[in-house]
Phi, psi and omega in degrees: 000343186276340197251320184330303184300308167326290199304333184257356125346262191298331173294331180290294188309293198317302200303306172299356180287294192311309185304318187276317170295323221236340183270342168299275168333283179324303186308305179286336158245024161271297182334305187320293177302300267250280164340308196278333170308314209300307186292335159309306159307307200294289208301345198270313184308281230302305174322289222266021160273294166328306202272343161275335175288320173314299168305330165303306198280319149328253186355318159289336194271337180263349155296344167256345155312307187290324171311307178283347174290312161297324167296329171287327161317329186263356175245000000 
């Protein structure tokens, strides 16, 4: 019984090591996510800023496609 006690000693500290360590871990990859959601959004706003400025410059492009298509037409 004497010797039973030290070992779960120590097994309780490895366990309270692991536990501090593994609350450690958790902390830093909540931190992680938390970043990579942030940047997620960003990128996801700048696309779809992007994919609207695209659509703009179609629009200019194909209007002036139809002008010069009518100015050649009229000449």
């Amino acid at each position: 019984m004497n010797d039973i006690l030290p070992q779960l000693e120590q097994l309780i500290d490895q366990l309270i090591g692991k536990n501090e360590q593994l609350e450690q871990q958790i902390t830093t990859l909540k931190e992680q996510n938390t970043k990579l959601v942030d940047e997620n959004e960003t990128l996801q706003l700048e696309l779809l800023e992007r994919e609207e400025k695209q659509k703009e410059t179609s629009t200019t492009l194909s209007s002036l496609l139809d002008k010069l298509q009518s100015a050649h037409q009229a000449n």
